[in-house]
N, C-alpha and C positions, 0 to 999 in steps of 0.2 A: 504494500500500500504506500503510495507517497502522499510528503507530505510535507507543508512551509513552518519553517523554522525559523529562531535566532539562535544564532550561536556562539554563546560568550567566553570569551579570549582573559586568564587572569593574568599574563605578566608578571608582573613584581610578586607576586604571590605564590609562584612558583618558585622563591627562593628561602623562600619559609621552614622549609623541614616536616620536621615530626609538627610545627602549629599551625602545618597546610591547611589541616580539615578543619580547622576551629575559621580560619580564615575565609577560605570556599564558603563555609554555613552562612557564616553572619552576610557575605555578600548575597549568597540568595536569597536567605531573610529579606535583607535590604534592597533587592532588587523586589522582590516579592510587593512589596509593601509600595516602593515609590511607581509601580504602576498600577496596583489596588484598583481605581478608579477607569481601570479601561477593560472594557467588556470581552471576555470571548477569549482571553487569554487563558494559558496552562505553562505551567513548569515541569522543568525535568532535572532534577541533580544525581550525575553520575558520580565517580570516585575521581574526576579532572576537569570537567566539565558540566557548561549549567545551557540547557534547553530553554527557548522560550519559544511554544508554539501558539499562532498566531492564524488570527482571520484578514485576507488581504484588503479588505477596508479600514483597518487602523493599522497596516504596516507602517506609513511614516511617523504617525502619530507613539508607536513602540521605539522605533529606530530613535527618533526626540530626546525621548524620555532618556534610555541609554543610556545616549551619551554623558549625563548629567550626574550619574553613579559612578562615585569614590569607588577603584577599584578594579573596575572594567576596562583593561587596557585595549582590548580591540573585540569587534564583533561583527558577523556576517550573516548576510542573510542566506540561509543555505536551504537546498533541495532534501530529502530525504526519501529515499527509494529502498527495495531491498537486493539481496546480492546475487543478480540474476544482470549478467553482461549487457543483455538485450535491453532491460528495463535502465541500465547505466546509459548505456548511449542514447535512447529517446528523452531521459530525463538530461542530460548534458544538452541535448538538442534544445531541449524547453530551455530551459537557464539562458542560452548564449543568446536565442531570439529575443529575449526580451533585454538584453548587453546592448549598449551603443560600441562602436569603436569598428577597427577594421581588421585587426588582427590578434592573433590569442595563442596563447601555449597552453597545454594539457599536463599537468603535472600529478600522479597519483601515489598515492602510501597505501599499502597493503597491510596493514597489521594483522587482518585475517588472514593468516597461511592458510588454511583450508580453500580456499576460494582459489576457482583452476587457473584463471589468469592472471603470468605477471605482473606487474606494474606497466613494462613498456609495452606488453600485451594490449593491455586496458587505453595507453595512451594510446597507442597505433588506431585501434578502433572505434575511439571516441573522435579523434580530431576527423576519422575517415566519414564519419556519421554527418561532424559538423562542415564540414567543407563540400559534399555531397548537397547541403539543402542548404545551406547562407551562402553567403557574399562573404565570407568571413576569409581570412588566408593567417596559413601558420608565422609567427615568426619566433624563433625560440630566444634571441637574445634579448628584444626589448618591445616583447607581447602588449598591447593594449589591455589585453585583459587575458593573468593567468586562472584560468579555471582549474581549479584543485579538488580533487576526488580522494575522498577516505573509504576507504572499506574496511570497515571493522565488524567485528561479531554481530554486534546490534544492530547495522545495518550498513547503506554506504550512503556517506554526506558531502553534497558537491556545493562548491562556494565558489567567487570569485574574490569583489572587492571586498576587501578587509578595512570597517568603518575606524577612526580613532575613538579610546572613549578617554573619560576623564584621568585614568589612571592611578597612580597612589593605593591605597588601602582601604578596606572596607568600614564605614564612618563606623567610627564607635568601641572599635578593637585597639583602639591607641588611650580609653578611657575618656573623659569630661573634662574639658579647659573654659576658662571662664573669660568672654572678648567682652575688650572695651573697646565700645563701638559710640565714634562721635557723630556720625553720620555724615562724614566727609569720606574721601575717596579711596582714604590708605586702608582706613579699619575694617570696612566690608571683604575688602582683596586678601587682608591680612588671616581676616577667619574663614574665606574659602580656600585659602591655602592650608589652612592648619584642618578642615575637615577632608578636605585630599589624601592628609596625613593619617586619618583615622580616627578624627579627635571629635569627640560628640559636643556640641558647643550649648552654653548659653552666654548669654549677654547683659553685661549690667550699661546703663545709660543714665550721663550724668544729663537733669535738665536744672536749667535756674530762674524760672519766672519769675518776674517778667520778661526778663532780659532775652529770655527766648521763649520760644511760642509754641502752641500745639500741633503750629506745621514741622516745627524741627522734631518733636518726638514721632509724629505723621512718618518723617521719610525713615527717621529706623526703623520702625515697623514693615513696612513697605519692603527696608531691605534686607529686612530679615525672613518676608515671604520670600525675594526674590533668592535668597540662601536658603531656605528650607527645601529645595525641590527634591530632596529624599522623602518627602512628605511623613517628615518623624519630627512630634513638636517640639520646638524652641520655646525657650522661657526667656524672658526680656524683664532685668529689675530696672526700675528707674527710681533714683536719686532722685530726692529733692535738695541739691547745692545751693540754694541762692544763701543764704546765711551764713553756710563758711565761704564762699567767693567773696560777700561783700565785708567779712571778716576778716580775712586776709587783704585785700585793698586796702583796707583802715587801720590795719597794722604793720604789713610787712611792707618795705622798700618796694615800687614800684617795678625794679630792676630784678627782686627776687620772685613776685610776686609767682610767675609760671612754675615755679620750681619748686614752691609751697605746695602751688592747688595741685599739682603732680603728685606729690606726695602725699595728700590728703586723697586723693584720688584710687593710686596704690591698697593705701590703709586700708580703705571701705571694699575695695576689693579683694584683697585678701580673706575679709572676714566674710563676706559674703562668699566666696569659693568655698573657703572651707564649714561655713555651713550649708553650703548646697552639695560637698563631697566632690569640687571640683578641684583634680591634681594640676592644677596649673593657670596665669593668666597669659593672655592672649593680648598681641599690642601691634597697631599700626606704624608702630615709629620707624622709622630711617634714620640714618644714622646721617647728621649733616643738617637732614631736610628744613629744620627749624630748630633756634637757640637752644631748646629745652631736650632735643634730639643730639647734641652732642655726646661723645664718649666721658665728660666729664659730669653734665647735667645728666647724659644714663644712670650714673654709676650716683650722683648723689638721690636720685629719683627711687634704687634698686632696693637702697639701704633699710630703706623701710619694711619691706616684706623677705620674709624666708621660704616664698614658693617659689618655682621657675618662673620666670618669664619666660616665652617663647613671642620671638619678633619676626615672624618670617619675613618682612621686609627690610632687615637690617640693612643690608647692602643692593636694594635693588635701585635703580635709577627710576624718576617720576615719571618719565615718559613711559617706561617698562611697566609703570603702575597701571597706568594713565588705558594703556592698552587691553590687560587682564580685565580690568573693572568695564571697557565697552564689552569684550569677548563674554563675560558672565552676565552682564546685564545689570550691573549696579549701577557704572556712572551715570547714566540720568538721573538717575534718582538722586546720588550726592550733590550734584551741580544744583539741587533747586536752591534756591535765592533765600535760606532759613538759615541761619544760623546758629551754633551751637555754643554749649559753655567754655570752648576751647579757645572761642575766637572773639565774645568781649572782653570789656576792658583790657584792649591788648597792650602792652605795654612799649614804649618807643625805642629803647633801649634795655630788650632781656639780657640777663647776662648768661654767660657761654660755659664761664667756667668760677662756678659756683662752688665759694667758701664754706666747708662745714660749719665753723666756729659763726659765719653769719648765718647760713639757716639756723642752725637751733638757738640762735641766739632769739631769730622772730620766731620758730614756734611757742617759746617758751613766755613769749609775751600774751598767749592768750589760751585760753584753755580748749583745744582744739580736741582731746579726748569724748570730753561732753556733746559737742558738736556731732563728733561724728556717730556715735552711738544712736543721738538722738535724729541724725539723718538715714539710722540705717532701720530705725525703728518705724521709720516712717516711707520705706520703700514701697511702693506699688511692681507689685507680679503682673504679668501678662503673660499668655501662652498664647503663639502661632502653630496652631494645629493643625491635623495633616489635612486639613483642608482648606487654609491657609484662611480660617476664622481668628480672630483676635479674643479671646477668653478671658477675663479677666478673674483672677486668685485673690485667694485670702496671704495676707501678710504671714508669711513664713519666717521672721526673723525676730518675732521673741522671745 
C-alpha cells in the first residue's frame, strides 16, 4: 500500500549516545503537540526515526509548522510503497512528475538484504522507468534533483529535496531558563536562540507606568506568541518598577544610574527563577552594544546573582541580530514606536566602567531590599497558551 509521509531528519541528536532515546521522545512529544491543531494527521516513532503521515490538503501547512521545531535538522516529504521493484519504479515515476527541474540522479540504500535487487540494480531500473515517461535526463554529478530510495524491512521510502529545519535540540531537555525580555530587538533573538538550545523558557518583564504604557507590555506578549510556536505555554511575570527607577534617579549619580537599575533588575530575577525552578537567566546583551553592555558594567551587573547567565548574543554583531529577528518574525513587533523601562530617563553620559566602591556606595543610600520584595510581591502572571490565549494567574510569589 503506498503512502505520503514526513520524514524527520535528527542531526545533532545523533551524537547523543546512550540519551539518544530520551532525546528522539521529547522531540516527538514536541512535535506531537506543536501541530495538535491540524487535522488528519498521525505519527510514527521508530528506534531512529519519527513519521509524520499526512493528508495532501495541509501538506504545506505541516511542512510550516516543521520547520519551526527545536531539533528537527532536516525533513522530506517522502513516498512510501512496499518492496516489490515494480511498485519502486511506478512510485519513483509518481515522485519525479510532480519534481520541477530537468535533471536527476537515483541514488539507493538497501538495508534490507533480503530484497533481490542490488542497489545499482534498483538505480538502473528506476532512472530506466523515469527517462522512458518524462523529459527528465540523468546527470550524476550535479543532479537537479537527487531522488533517494531506502529499502528497508518496513518498507521502501523514496524522497528527494531534503527541507532545513530549525535545528538544535529538543525545547525542554536542556531544563527552564528565565529571559529578560524588554521588548526590543536583542531579547526576543536572544531567547529563540536559547530555546534552539533546549531551554524551556519563561519570561519576566520589567514595566514602569506611566512612563511606559500598555502598548509596551502589548508587544511582549505578542512576542512571546510569536516565540511560543511549539505551542507549549509561556509564563510572562511582569514587574511593577516605577518606584525603584524613580528611586534610583533620586539617588544614584545620573552616570550610575543604568548600572543600579541593572542590578536591581538581576536581583528580582534571580529570585523569581529560583522560585519558578528556573536553572538559569537568559539576557539580550552584546557585548559593546550599549554603556551598561561592557565587559566591565557585565561583570559589575553579574555580581549580584549566583545563577548562570546565559547571553547568546555576546559577540554577535547588530546587523546579525537585526536579520535573525526578521527570519523569526519578531522585529516588527520590537520596532513598534512603545517604549520600555530600559530606554527612559536615559542618561547623557553612562558610565562604561563602573566603580565598585561607587555603586555600593548608592545602593547603600537607600533601602532597595524592601523595594524589591515589595515589587516582586506585586508581580502579575500571565500564561500564553498553546493557543496563543493570554491567561491571566494568581500571584505565585508569596
Amino acid at each position: 500500500m503506498s503512502e505520503n509521509l514526513i520524514l524527520i531528519r535528527f542531526g545533532e541528536l545523533n551524537t547523543k549516545g546512550k540519551n539518544k532515546n530520551s532525546f528522539i521522545k521529547l522531540l516527538y512529544d514536541n512535535t506531537r503537540k506543536a501541530t495538535a491543531d491540524i487535522p488528519s494527521l498521525s505519527y510514527e516513532l521508530t528506534h531512529d526515526r519519527i513519521y509524520v503521515h499526512y493528508e495532501d490538503v495541509v501538506e504545506e501547512q505541516v511542512i510550516n509548522r516543521l520547520k519551526e521545531i527545536s531539533g528537527i535538522a532536516s525533513f522530506s516529504r517522502v513516498f512510501k510503497t512496499e518492496n516489490d521493484i515494480e511498485k519502486i519504479q511506478q512510485r519513483s515515476l509518481e515522485f519525479m512528475q510532480l519534481q520541477s527541474g530537468r535533471t536527476f540522479k537515483v541514488r539507493t540504500r538497501r538495508a534490507d538484504k533480503s530484497f533481490p535487487f542490488h542497489s545499482d540494480e534498483v538505480n538502473r531500473k528506476v532512472a530506466g522507468r523515469i527517462l522512458a515517461n518524462t523529459a527528465f535526463r540523468v546527470d550524476v554529478n550535479e543532479p537537479d534533483i537527487l531522488l533517494e530510495i531506502e529499502i528497508r524491512i518496513e518498507g521502501v521510502f523514496i524522497y528527494g529535496e531534503k527541507i532545513k529545519g530549525a535545528g538544535g535540540y529538543p525545547l525542554g531537555i536542556a531544563g527552564k531558563g528565565l529571559v529578560m525580555l524588554s521588548g526590543g530587538i536583542d531579547s526576543p533573538v536572544a531567547a529563540y536562540l536559547a530555546m534552539n538550545r533546549g531551554i524551556k523558557i519563561e519570561a519576566i518583564h520589567y514595566a514602569s507606568p506611566p512612563y511606559t504604557s500598555e502598548q509596551a507590555k502589548q508587544k511582549v506578549i505578542d512576542l512571546l506568541k510569536v516565540l511560543s510556536k511549539h505551542r507549549l505555554p509561556i509564563k510572562l511575570h511582569i514587574v511593577p518598577f516605577t518606584t525603584i527607577q524613580e528611586t534610583i534617579y533620586e539617588k544614584v549619580d545620573e552616570s550610575y544610574a543604568i548600572t543600579i537599575m541593572r542590578r536591581m533588575m538581576y536581583r528580582i530575577a534571580e529570585r523569581v527563577a529560583k522560585r519558578r525552578n528556573c536553572l538559569a537567566l537568559i539576557s539580550g546583551e552584546s557585548v559593546g552594544q550599549v554603556a551598561s553592555q561592557t565587559l566591565h558594567s557585565l561583570k559589575m551587573i553579574n555580581e549580584v546573582t549566583n545563577l548562570p547567565v546565559i547571553r547568546p548574543l555576546a559577540t554577535t554583531d547588530k546587523l546579525d541580530i537585526i536579520n535573525i529577528s526578521q527570519k523569526i518574525g519578531t522585529y516588527d513587533i520590537s520596532i513598534r514606536p512603545f517604549i520600555d523601562c530600559c530606554t527612559i530617563f536615559t542618561p547623557k553620559n553612562p558610565v562604561t566602567r563602573p566603580n565598585e566602591e561607587h555603586v555600593l556606595k548608592y545602593e547603600e543610600s537607600f533601602d532597595y531590599e524592601t523595594l524589591i520584595w515589595d515589587a516582586i510581591h506585586n508581580i502579575k502572571t500571565l500564561t500564553i497558551d498553546e493557543n496563543f490565549e493570554v491567561v491571566e494567574g494568581v500571584d505565585e510569589f508569596f
